[in-house]
Every structure is written in structure tokens, then in C-alpha cells.
One Martini backbone bead per residue (centre of mass of N, CA, C, O) as a GRO file, in nm:
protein
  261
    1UNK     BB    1   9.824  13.175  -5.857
    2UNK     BB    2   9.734  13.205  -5.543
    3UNK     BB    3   9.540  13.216  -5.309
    4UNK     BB    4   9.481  13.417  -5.062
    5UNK     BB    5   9.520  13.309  -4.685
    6UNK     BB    6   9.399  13.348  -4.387
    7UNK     BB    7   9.406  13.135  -4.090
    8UNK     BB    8   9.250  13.101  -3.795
    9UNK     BB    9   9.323  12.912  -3.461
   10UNK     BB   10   9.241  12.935  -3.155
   11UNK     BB   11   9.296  13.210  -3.051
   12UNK     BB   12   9.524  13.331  -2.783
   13UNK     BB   13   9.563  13.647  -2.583
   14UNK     BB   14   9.808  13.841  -2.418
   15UNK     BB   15   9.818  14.108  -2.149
   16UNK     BB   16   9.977  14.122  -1.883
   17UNK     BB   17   9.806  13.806  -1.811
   18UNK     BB   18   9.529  13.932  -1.989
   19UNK     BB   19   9.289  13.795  -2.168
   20UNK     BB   20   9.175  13.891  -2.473
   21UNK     BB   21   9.197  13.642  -2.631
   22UNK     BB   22   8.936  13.320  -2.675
   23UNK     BB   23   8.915  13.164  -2.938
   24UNK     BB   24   8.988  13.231  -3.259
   25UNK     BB   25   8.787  13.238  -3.551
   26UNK     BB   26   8.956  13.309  -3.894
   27UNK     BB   27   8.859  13.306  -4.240
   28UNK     BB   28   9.071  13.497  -4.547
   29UNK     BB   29   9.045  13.536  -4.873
   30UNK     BB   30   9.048  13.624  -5.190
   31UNK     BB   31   8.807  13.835  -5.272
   32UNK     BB   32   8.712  13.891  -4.946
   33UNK     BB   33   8.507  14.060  -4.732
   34UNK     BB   34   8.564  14.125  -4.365
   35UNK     BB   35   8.371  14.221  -4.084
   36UNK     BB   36   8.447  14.344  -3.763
   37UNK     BB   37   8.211  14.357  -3.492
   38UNK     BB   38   8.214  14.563  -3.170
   39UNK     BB   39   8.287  14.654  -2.849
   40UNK     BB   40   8.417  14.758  -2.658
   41UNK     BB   41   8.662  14.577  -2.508
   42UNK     BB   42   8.702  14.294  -2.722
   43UNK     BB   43   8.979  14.290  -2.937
   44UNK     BB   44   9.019  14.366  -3.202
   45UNK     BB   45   9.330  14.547  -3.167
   46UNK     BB   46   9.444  14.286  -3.071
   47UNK     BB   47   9.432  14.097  -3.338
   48UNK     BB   48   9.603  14.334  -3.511
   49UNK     BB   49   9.865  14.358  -3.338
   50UNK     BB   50   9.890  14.070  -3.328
   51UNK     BB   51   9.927  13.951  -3.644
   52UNK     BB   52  10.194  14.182  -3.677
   53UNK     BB   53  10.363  14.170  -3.379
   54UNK     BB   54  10.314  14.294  -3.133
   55UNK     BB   55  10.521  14.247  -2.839
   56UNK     BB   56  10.261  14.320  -2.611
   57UNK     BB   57  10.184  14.016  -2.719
   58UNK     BB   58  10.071  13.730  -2.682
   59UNK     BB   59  10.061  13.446  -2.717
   60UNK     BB   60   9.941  13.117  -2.634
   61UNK     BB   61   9.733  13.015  -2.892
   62UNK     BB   62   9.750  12.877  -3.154
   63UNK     BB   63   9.728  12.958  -3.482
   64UNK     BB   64   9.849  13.093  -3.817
   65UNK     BB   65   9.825  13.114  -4.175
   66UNK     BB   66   9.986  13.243  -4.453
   67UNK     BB   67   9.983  13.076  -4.704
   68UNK     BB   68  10.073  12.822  -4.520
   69UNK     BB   69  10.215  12.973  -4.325
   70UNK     BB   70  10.356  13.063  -3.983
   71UNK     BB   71  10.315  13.367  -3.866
   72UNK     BB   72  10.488  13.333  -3.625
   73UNK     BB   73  10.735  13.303  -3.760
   74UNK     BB   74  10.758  13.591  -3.871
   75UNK     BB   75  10.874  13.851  -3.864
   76UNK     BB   76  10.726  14.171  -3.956
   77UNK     BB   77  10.879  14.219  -4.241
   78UNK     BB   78  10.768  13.967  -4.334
   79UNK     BB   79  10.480  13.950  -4.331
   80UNK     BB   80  10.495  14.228  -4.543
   81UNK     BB   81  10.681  14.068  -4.754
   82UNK     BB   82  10.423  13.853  -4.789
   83UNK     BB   83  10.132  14.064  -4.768
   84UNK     BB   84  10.077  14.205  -4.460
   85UNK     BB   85   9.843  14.459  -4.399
   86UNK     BB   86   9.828  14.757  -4.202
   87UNK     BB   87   9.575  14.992  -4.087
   88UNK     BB   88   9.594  15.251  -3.866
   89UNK     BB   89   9.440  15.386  -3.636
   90UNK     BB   90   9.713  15.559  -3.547
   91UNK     BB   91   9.913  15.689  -3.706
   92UNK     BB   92  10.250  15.750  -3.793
   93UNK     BB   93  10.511  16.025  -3.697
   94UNK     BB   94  10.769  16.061  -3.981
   95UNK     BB   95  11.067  16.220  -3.995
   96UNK     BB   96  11.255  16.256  -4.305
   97UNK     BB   97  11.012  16.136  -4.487
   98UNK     BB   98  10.863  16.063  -4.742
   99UNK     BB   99  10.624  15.945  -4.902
  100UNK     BB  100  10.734  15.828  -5.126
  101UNK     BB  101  10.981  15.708  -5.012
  102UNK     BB  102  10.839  15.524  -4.848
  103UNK     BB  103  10.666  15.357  -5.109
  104UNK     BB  104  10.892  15.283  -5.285
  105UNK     BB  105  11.036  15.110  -5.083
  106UNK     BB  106  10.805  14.912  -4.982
  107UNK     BB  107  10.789  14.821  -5.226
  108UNK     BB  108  11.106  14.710  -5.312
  109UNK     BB  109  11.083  14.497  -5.070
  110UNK     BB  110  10.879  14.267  -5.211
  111UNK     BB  111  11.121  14.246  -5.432
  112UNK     BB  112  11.357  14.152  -5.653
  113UNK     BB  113  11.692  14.204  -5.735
  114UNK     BB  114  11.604  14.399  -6.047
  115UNK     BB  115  11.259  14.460  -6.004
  116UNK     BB  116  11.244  14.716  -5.958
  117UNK     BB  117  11.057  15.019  -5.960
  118UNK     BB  118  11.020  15.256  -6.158
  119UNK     BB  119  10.999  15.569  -6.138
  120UNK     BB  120  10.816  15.650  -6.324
  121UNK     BB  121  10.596  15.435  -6.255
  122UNK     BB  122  10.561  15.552  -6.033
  123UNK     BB  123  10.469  15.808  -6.042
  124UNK     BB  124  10.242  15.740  -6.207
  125UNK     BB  125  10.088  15.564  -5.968
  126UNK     BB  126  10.080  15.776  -5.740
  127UNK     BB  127   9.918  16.026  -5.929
  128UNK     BB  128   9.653  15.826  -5.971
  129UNK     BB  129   9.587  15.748  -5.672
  130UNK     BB  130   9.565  16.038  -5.543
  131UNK     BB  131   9.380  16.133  -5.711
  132UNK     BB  132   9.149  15.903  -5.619
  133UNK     BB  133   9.190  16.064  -5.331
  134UNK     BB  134   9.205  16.342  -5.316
  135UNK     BB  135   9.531  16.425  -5.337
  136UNK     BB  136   9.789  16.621  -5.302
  137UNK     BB  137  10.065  16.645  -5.482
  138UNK     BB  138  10.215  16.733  -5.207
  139UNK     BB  139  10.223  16.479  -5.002
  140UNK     BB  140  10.461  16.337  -5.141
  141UNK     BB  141  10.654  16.584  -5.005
  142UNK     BB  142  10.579  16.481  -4.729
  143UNK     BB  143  10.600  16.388  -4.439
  144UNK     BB  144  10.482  16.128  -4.254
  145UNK     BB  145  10.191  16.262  -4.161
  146UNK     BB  146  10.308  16.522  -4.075
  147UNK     BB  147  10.059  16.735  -4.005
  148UNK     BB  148   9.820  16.535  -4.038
  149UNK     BB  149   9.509  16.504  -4.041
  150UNK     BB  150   9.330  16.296  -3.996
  151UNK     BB  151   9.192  16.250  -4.289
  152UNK     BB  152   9.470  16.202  -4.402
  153UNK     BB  153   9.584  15.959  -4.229
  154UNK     BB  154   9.367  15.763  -4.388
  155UNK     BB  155   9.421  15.816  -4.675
  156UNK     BB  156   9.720  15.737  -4.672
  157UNK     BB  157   9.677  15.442  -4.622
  158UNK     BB  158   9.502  15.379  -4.877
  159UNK     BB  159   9.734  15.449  -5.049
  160UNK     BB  160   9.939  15.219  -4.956
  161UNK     BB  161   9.746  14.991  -5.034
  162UNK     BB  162   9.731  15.065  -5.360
  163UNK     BB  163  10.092  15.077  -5.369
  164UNK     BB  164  10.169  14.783  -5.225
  165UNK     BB  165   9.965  14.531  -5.265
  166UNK     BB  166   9.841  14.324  -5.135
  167UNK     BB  167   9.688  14.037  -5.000
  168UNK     BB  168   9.622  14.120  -4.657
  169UNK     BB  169   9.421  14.366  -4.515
  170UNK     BB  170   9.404  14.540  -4.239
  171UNK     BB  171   9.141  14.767  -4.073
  172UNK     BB  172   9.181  14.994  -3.833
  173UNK     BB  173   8.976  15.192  -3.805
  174UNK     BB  174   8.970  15.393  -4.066
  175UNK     BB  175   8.634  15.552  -3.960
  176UNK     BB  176   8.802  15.731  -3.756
  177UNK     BB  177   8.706  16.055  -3.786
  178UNK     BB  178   8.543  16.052  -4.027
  179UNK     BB  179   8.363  16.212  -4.272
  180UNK     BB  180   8.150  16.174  -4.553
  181UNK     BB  181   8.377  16.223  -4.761
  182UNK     BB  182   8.588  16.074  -4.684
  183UNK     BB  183   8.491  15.827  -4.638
  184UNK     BB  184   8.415  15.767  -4.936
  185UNK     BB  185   8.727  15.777  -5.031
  186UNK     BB  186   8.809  15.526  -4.893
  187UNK     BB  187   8.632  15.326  -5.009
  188UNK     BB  188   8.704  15.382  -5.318
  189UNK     BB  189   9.003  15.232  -5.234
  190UNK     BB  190   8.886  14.989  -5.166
  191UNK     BB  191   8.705  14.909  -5.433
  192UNK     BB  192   8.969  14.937  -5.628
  193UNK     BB  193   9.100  14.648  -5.477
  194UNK     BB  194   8.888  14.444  -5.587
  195UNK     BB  195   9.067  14.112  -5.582
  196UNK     BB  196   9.109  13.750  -5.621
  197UNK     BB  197   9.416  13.875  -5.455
  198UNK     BB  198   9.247  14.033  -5.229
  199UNK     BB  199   9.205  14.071  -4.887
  200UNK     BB  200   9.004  14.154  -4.647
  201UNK     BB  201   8.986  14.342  -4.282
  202UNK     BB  202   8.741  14.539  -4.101
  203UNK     BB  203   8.745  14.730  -3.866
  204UNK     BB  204   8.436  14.837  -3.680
  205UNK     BB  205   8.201  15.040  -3.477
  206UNK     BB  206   8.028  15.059  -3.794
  207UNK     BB  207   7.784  15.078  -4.064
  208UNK     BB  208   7.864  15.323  -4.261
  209UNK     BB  209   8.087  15.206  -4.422
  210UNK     BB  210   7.916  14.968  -4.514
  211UNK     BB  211   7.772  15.129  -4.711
  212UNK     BB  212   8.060  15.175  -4.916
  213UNK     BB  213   8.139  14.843  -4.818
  214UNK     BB  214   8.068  14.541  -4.890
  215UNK     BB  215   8.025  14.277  -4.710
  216UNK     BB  216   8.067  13.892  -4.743
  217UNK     BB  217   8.135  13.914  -4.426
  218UNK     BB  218   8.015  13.897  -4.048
  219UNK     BB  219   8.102  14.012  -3.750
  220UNK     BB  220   8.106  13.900  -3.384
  221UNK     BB  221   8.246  14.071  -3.107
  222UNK     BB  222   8.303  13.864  -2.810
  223UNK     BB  223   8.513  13.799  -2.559
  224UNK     BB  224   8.750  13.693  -2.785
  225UNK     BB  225   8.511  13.636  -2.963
  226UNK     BB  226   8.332  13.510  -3.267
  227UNK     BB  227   7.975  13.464  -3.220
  228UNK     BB  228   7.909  13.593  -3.519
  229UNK     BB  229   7.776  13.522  -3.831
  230UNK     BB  230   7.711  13.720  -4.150
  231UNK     BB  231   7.574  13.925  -4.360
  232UNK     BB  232   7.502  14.281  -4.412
  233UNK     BB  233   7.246  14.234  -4.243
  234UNK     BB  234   7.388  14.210  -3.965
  235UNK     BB  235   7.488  14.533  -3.942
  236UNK     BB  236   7.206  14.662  -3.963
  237UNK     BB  237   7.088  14.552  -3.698
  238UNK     BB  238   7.316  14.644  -3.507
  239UNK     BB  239   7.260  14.959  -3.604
  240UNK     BB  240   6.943  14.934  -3.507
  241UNK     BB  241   6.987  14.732  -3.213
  242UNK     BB  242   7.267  14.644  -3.139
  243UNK     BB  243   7.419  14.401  -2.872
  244UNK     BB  244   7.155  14.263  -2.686
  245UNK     BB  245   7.043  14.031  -2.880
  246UNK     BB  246   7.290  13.868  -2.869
  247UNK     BB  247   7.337  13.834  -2.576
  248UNK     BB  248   7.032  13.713  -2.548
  249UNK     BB  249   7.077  13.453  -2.718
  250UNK     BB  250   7.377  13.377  -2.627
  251UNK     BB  251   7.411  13.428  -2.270
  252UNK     BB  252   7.569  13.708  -2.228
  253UNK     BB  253   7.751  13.901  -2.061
  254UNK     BB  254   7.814  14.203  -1.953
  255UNK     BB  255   8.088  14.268  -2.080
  256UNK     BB  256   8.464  14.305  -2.095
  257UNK     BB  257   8.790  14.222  -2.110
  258UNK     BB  258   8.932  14.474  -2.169
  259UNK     BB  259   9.149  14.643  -2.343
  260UNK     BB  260   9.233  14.846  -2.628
  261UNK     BB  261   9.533  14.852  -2.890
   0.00000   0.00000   0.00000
């Protein structure tokens, strides 16, 4: 089996004729947490919502190719089922859905007709990882997000990724809104996917998840690029000192692109 490979080439994105990605560049491989941090729009949930093919984006230039096929090609349903998982900034609720039925059907919508996962084994990693993420039995079978604090609705998410076992997760600010104990939670849900099958990217704006899931690459995202790059001690720096030496290292302008959606 092949390693998973996410490679964005020179990515250029708008939202209704306003550049909001400016040519960015990054690839993220299996085995992999890579973390990208910047300022208020910068483009980051811009990033998040082109690569899933959220239509209100436009592609302008450049490609993405995840394990060698060309992303921009593939309907939303097909990113998904080819291994590319999002946990939304703001999940959505949907009423009449409940979680099991949800995330058992996830699971065998990626799967070939006659491999679905059976109840039993459903049930089995269901109640095992839920254990580990601290969420009550009672949730399974609750309406999807409906009714759930953020911190609730943050924890479904990495429920979904340890259920669903992508190839290459993208994480929009998981750590919006959580206590330090949610925190800790997600993080070990996240930690607990670490392995040469599954690649990573984490959006956020703190360095505080990175205290408890270590990235090996971090990013500098401002005006829709890319600036810097370097390992978890560039994100420690981040957190001590901002980012106006980065600004004035690179002779960037404050300013920011506009919007992030």
C-alpha cells in the first residue's frame, strides 16, 4: 500500500472575484502532522473548504493531487471516499441522523459491496473509541451534533476521524472554543491516529494543541501564502512573540487578504 500524499502546486483561490489563496505551496504525506498558523484572514478555512470542494470557492490556478490523482477532478462524495476527511470549524446538525448510523454508513460508503463492516465489529470500535475520548454511550445514539455544547461537537469530529480512518485529515481549528481538558482529549484522539497511513493538517491560531500533539512541520500562512516554514519550535516562537517578526523579517505589509469562510 502506498503512502498517502496530499501536493498542492501554486494554489490560487477567490470567493466572488476576491484572491483570497495566492500561490501556495504544500505537500503533506502519511506519517506526517503538519500545522499551519497565521493571522486572521489569511486564508486558512479558505484552504480547508477549497480542498473539499466547497462551492462558494473558486479554483483560479494551480492543482492538488491526493495519491497521484488530480483533486480538483473529483466530485466531494469521491474526495471523501478516496480518503480526504474535514472536521469542520462549526459542524453541522443534522436531525434524524444519529451518530452510529451516520459514521457506520461513512465507514461503508468506502468500502466495496460485500466488505461493509459488520454490526458486531461496528459496535466493538464505536464503544472502544468513545471510551478513549471520553464521550458517553448515550451519544451513539443521539442526532448528529444536535443538542451538543462546541466542546461536544469537537470531540464527534475526532470521533468521526478515528471511525472513519482517513488517509489525509484536515483539522479547521478543532481547538476553537475547547477547556483544557477537552483539549487534552482531542488531542489524544488525534494522537492515537498517528501512523505511516494517515497524514495530517491542523489549522489554528495557538500554539496551546501543539503542546499536546507535536507537529512535524509548521507553517506560516499570511496573504494567502505560505511564508515560513520550520519544526514545533517556530510555533513556540509564534506564541511568544507574534507574528510581527515574521512581518518584518519578510517585509510583509500588515494587512490580511480578506474573509475566512
Amino acid at each position: 500500500m502506498s503512502t498517502p500524499n496530499l501536493k498542492i502546486e501554486n494554489l490560487r483561490v477567490s470567493i466572488e472575484d476576491k484572491e483570497i489563496i495566492k500561490g501556495l505551496n504544500l505537500e503533506i504525506n502519511g506519517g506526517e502532522i503538519h500545522a499551519v498558523m497565521g493571522p486572521n484572514g489569511t486564508g486558512k478555512s479558505t484552504l480547508s473548504s477549497a480542498l473539499m470542494g466547497h462551492p462558494k470557492y473558486e479554483v483560479t490556478e494551480g492543482q492538488v493531487t491526493f495519491n497521484g490523482e488530480d483533486l480538483f477532478e473529483m466530485e466531494v462524495d469521491e474526495r471523501a471516499k478516496a480518503g480526504l476527511f474535514l472536521a469542520m470549524q462549526y459542524p453541522s446538525e443534522v436531525s434524524g441522523i444519529t451518530n452510529a448510523d451516520f459514521l457506520r454508513s461513512a465507514i461503508n460508503a468506502r468500502r466495496e459491496e460485500g466488505q461493509e463492516i459488520s454490526l458486531m465489529k461496528f459496535i466493538r470500535e464505536l464503544d472502544k473509541k468513545m471510551e478513549l475520548l471520553e464521550m458517553d454511550s448515550s451519544f451513539a445514539h443521539r442526532y448528529l451534533n444536535e443538542g451538543f455544547s462546541g466542546g461536544e461537537k469537537k470531540r464527534n469530529e475526532i470521533l468521526q476521524l478515528m471511525m472513519i480512518e482517513p488517509k489525509i485529515a484536515i483539522l479547521d481549528e478543532i481547538d476553537s472554543g475547547l477547556d483544557i481538558d477537552a483539549l487534552k482529549v482531542v488531542a489524544k484522539g488525534v494522537n492515537e491516529m498517528r501512523n505511516p497511513e494517515f497524514g495530517c493538517l491542523i489549522i489554528t491560531h495557538y500554539q496551546r494543541l501543539l503542546n499536546y500533539i507535536t507537529p512535524d512541520k509548521v507553517h506560516v500562512m499570511m496573504q494567502g501564502r505560505i511564508v515560513k516554514s520550520g519544526g514545533p519550535e517556530l510555533a513556540q516562537r509564534l506564541e511568544a512573540e507574534g507574528y510581527d517578526w515574521i512581518k518584518e523579517e519578510l517585509g510583509i505589509e500588515d494587512e490580511t487578504v480578506g474573509q475566512e469562510a
